[in-house]
DRENGU-123267 format. One line per field, with one value per residue (C-alpha): x, y, z. Coordinates in Angstrom, 3 decimals. Each point is the difference from the previous one (the first is absolute). Example, Ala and Ser with C-alpha at 12.3 -4.5 7.8 and 13.67 -1.06 7.14 Angstrom:
x: [12.300;1.370]
y: [-4.500;3.440]
z: [7.800;-0.660]
This chain:
x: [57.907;-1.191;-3.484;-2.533;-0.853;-3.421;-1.440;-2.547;-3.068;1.550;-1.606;1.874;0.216;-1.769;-1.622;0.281;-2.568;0.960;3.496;-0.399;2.230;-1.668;-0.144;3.986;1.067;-2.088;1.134;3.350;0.140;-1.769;2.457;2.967;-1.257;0.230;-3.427;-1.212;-1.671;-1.763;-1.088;-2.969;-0.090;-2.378;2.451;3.590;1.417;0.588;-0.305;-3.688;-0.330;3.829;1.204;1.985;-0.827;2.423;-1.116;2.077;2.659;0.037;-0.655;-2.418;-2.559;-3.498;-1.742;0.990;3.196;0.377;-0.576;-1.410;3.576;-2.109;1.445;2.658;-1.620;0.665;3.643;0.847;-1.054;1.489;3.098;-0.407;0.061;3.182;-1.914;0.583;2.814;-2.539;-2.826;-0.507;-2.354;-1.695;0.314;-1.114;-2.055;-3.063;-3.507;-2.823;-3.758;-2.021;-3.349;-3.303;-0.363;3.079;2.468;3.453;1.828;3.043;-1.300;0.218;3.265;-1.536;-2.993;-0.376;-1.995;-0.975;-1.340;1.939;1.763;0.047;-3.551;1.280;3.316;-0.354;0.708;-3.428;-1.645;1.227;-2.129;-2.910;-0.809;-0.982;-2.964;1.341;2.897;-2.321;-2.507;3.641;0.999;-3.517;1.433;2.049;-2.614;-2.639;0.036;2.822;-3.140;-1.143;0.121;1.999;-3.527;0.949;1.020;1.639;2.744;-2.491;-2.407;2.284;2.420;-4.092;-1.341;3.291;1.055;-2.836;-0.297;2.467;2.894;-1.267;-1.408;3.312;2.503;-0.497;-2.060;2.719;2.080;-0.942;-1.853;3.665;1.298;-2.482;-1.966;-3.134;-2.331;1.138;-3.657;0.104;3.516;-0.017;1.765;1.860;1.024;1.318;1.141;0.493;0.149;-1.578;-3.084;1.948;2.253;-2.796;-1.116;3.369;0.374;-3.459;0.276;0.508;2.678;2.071;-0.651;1.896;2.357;0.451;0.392;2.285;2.163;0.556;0.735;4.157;1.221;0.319;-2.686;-3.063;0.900;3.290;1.018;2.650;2.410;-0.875;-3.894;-1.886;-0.238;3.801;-1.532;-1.635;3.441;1.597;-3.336;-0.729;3.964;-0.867;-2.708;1.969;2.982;-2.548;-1.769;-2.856;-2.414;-1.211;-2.506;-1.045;-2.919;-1.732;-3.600;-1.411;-3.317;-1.543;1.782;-0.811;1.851;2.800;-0.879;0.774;-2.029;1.776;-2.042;1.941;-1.872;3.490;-0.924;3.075;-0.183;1.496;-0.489;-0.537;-1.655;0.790;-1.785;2.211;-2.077;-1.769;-3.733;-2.274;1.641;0.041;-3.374;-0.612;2.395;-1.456;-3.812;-0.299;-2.562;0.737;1.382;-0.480;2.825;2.677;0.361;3.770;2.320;2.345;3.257;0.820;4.339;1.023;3.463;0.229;2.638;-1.256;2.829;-2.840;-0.637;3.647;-1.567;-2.210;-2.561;-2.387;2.874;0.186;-4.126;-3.444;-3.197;-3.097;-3.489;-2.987;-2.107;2.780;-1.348;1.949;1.894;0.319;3.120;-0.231;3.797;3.266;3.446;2.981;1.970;3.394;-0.493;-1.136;3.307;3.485;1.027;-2.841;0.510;4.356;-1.786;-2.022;2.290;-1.899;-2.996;-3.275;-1.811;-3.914;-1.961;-3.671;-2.584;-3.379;-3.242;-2.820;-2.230;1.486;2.692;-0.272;1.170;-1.081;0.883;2.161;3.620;-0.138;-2.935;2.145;2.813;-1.757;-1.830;3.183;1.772;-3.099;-0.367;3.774;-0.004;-2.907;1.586;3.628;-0.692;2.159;-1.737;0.885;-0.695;0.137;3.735;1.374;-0.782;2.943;-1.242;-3.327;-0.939;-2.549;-0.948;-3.485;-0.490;-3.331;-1.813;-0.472;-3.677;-2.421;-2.070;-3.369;1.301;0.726;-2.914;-0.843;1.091;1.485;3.382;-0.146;3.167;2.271;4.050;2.400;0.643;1.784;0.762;-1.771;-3.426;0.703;3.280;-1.651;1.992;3.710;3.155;0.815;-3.147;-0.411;3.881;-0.841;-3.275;1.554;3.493;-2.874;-1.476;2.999;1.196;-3.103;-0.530;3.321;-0.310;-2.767;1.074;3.364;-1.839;-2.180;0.805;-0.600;-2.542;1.085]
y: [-51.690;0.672;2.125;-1.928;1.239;1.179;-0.614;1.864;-2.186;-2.343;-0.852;1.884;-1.925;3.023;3.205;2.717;2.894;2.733;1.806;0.975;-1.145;-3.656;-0.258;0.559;-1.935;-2.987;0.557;0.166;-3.237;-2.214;1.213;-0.921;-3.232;-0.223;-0.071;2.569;2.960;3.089;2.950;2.455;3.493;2.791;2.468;1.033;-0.644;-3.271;-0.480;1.775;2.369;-0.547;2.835;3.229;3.705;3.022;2.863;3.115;-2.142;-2.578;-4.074;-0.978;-2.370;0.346;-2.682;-2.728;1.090;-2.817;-3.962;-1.580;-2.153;-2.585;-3.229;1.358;-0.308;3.186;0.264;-3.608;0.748;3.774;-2.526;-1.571;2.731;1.726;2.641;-2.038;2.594;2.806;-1.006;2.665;0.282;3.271;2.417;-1.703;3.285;-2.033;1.771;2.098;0.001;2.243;-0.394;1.295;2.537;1.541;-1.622;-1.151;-3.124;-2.092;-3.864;-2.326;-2.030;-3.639;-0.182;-2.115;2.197;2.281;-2.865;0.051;-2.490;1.796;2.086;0.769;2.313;3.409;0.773;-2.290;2.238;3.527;-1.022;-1.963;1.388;-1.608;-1.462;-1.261;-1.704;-1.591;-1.625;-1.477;-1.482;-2.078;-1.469;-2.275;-1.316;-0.745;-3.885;-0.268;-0.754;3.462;0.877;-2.016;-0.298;3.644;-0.222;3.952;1.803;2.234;-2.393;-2.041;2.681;1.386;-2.984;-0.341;3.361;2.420;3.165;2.054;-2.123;-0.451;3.267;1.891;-2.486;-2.339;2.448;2.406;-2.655;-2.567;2.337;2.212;-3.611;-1.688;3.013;-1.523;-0.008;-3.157;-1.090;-0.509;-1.988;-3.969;-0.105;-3.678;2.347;2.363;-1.421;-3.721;-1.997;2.467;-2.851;-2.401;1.674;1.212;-3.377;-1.155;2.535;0.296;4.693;2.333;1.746;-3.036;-1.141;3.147;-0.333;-3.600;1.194;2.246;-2.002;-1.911;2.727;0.628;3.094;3.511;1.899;-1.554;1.678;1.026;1.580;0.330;2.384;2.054;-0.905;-2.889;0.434;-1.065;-3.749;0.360;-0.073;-3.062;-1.855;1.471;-0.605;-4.003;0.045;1.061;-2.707;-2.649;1.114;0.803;1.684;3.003;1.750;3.658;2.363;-3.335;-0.109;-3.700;0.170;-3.292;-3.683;-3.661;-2.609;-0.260;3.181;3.681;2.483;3.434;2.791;-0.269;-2.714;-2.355;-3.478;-1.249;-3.764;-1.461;-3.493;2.797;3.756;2.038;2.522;3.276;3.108;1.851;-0.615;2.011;-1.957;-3.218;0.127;1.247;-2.827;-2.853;0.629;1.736;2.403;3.719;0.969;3.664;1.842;-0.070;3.056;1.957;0.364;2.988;0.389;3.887;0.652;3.579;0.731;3.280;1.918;0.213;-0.190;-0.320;-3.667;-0.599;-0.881;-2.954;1.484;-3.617;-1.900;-2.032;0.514;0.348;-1.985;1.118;-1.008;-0.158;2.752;3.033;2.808;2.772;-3.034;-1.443;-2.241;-3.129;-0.155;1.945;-1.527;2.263;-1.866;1.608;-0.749;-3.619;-0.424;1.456;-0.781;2.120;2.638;0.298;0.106;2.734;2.271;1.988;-0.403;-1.912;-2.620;-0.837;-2.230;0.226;-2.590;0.897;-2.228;0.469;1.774;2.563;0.472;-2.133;-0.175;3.133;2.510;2.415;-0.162;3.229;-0.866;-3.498;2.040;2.881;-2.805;-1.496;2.722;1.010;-3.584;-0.175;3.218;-1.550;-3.474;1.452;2.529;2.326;2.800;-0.914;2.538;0.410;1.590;-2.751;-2.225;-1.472;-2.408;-1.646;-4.037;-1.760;-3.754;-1.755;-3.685;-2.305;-0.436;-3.845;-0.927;0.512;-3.789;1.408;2.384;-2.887;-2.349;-2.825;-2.308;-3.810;0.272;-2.217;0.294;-1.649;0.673;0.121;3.589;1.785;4.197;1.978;-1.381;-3.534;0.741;3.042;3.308;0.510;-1.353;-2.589;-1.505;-0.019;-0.821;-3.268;-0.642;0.252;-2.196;-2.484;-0.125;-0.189;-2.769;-1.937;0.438;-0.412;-3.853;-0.542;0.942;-1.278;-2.968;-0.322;-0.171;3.188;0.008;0.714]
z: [9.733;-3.287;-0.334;-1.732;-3.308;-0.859;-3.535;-1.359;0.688;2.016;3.271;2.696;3.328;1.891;-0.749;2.921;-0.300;1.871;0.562;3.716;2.800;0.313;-4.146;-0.157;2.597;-0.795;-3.785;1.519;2.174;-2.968;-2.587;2.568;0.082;-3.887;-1.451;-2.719;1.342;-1.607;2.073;-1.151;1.816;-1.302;1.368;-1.727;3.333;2.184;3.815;0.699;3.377;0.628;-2.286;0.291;-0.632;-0.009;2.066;1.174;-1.673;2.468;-1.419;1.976;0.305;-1.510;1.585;3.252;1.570;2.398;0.801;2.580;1.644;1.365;-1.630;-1.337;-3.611;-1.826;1.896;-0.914;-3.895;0.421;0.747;-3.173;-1.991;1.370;1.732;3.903;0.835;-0.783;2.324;2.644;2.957;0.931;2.443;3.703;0.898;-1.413;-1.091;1.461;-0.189;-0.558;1.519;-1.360;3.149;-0.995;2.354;-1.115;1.614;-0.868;-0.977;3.417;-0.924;0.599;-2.453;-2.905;-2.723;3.116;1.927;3.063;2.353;2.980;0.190;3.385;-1.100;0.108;-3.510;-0.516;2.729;-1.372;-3.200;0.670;4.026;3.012;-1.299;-3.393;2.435;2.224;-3.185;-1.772;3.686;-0.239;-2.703;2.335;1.992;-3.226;-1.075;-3.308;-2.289;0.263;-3.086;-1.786;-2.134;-1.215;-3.688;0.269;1.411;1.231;1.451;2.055;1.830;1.049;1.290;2.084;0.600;-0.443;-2.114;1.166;-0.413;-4.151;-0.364;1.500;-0.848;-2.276;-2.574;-0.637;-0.273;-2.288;-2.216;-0.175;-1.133;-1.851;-1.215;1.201;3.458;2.256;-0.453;-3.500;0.574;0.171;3.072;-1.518;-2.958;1.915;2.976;-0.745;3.121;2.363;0.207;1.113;2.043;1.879;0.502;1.246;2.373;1.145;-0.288;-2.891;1.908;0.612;-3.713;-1.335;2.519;-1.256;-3.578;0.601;2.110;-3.470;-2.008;-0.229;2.547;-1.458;-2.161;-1.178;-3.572;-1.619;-3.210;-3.079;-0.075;-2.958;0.296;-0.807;-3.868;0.230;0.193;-3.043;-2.280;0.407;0.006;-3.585;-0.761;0.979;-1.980;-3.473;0.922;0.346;-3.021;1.170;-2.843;1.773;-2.475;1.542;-0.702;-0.636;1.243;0.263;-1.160;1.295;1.274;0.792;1.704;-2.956;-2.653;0.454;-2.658;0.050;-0.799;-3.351;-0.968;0.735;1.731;1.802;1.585;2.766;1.744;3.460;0.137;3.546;-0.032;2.221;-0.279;2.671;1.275;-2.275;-3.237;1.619;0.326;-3.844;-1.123;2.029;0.291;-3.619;2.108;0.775;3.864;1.012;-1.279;3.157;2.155;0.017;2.731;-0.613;0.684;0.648;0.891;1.168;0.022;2.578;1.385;3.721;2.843;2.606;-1.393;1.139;3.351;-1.254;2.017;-1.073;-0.619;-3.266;-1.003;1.063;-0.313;-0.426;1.719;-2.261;0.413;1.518;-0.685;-2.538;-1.376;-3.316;0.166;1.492;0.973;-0.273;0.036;0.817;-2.141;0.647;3.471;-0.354;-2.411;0.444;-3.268;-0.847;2.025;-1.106;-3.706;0.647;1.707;2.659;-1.774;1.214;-2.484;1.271;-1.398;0.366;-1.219;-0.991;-0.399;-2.873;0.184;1.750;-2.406;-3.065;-3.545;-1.435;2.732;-1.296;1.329;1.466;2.818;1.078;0.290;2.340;1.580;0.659;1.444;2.248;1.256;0.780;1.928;2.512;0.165;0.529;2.071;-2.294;-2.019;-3.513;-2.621;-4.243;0.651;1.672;-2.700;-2.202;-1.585;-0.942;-1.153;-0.475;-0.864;0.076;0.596;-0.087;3.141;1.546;-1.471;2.676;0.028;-0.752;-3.108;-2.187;-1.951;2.238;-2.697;0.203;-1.929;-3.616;-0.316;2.183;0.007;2.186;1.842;1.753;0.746;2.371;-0.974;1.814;2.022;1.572;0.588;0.364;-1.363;2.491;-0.668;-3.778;-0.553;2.363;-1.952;-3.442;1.030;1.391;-3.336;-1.944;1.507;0.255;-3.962;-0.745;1.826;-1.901;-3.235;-0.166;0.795;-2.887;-3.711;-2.028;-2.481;-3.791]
């Protein structure tokens, strides 16, 4: 196929705004199908939170370092790519939590975002107690409309399964994953067909075990060989051959249903805008009214030479409750456990990743406190004492926090465009790569459909 040819002001077919993950492969997808595409990102690099860092010498990756394998979407587009030979699933030791008294345990094995299908097992009953066990059990006997009103994550597991269960389970959990509290989660956002599930099987418990009968056997995630970032390549290779024009360090200033206005003063139309860029600029571009700038979630990597962590004494990572006391972090992945590629890279060394909310660590503090607040937050979470001289190597990356609901300007949107990202697909590959081949495809239909304008 020949790539279309873009003329200075000629009206492109579509105009992407943002370069993330859901920006490039929608870009990606619409140029395969032939029509003209140009891609703004205010960044000089394409593909967003999936991006790599170098630390103790070691490629690694700066931001998500696994996919959800549910559906098989991010395997079946790895596949595409030439990266299905590559795709690797972690190490089957699994998690811990750690709970906000100070305990430690591994992560039951049959929960669905730390909702679990068997509130009678004992790994349900080392965390949440007697009591907690006996609340989630009610769950079976209360009518399936209880709580199917609940518009949270939060909100529904505690109407079925009481405090405990969300408070020592689900908590850690879900905010380790979706950097937010599972009461400010839409629970169809986050766990889309929970509802109904519920409904159809008249208990919680039985729901998730429903949902994850469906899901294909192994891991719930898996990885690349190499790290995530390596998806990020070909994808920007595709878009050159299909002639995509890819303009970076390009901030777009304001947009409409078929205009872009860079902050150059450039208009750029196209018969279709998608707008790809994260919540807080969403908002700005759609509402024209100022959000609350969006928090930071930091990324800290250590790179230590520790033989005690040869033991995996928490197997691949920790969680965090809200509110543990001494703690900063809000989870730790022992990376070169979770990944044996990883692990052969970094010969005898151990790489943790720690993730850190704002406030508590934000923008401005200085690399040196993340890093000791790393290494003191390990120590307690590994169980290892892990000390300035162990240290070989130190990285850090910062990322923009989801958009809490009530920090943005309750405004109705005046412009309307087609999206797609993490602002509408939610969090995590699998979901915005689905969202954004979705889109493509429906605009694509409808646009090869229609006659372009002159």
């Amino acid at each position: 196929m020949t790539p279309p040819v873009v003329t200075p002001g000629a009206v492109v077919d579509v105009a992407v705004v943002g370069g993330g993950m859901g920006g490039i492969v929608l870009a990606r997808d619409l140029a395969a199908a032939g029509l003209s595409v140009v891609l703004f990102e205010a960044s000089d690099r394409l593909g967003g939170e999936v991006s790599r860092h170098v630390v103790a010498g070691i490629a690694l990756d700066a931001g998500a370092e696994s996919f959800a394998t549910r559906g098989g979407t991010v395997a079946g587009f790895a596949t595409e790519l030439g990266l299905g030979d590559d795709i690797v699933l972690p190490d089957p030791r699994g998690a811990w939590l750690h709970e906000a008294d100070g305990e430690s345990f591994p992560i039951p094995r049959t929960g669905l975002l730390g909702i679990p299908g068997d509130p009678s097992a004992a790994d349900v009953r080392a965390v949440v107690g007697e009591d907690g066990v006996r609340r989630a059990l009610a769950d079976a006997d209360l009518p399936a409309e209880v709580g199917t009103e609940e518009t949270t994550l939060g909100g529904l597991v505690r109407a079925r399964m009481g405090e405990a269960v969300v408070d020592r389970l689900v908590s850690p959990i879900v905010s380790g994953v979706h950097s937010l509290h599972p009461d400010l989660l839409a629970v169809d956002r986050v766990a889309p067909g929970l509802r109904s599930a519920l409904q159809r099987e008249g208990s919680l418990a039985a729901a998730v075990l429903g949902l994850r009968a469906l899901a294909p056997a192994g891991s719930a995630v898996a990885g690349i060989r190499g790290g995530l970032a390596r998806l990020v390549d070909p994808i920007v290779a595709d878009l050159e051959r299909h002639g995509v024009d890819v303009r970076l360090g390009t901030r777009v200033r304001s947009i409409d249903e078929t205009s872009v206005e860079t902050a150059g003063g450039e208009h750029v139309r196209a018969r279709r805008v998608v707008l790809a860029v994260g919540d807080h600029d969403a908002v700005a571009l759609t509402t024209r009214a100022s959000s609350v700038p969006p928090g930071a979630i930091t990324l800290a990597t250590l790179v230590v030479d520790r033989p005690e962590l040869d033991a995996a004494p928490r197997g691949t990572g920790v969680l965090v409750a809200p509110g543990s006391t001494g703690l900063r972090a809000k989870a730790l992945t022992h990376a070169t456990v979770k990944w044996s590629w990883l692990a052969e890279l970094a010969g005898g060394r151990h790489v943790l990743r720690l993730s850190f909310d704002s406030p508590v660590v934000d923008r401005g503090t200085p690399d040196v406190e993340v890093r000791d607040a790393a290494l003191a937050d390990a120590s307690t979470l590994l169980g290892v004492d892990l000390a300035e001289r162990h240290l070989v190597g130190f990285g850090r990356a910062t990322w923009d926090a989801p958009r809490r609901a009530e920090a943005a300007a309750v405004t109705e949107p005046v412009v309307e465009v087609v999206q797609a990202g993490g602002a509408v697909a939610g969090r995590g590959l699998a979901a915005i790569v689905a969202h954004s081949r979705r889109q493509a495809a429906t605009l694509g239909a409808a646009l090869s459909s229609r006659p372009s304008r002159d």
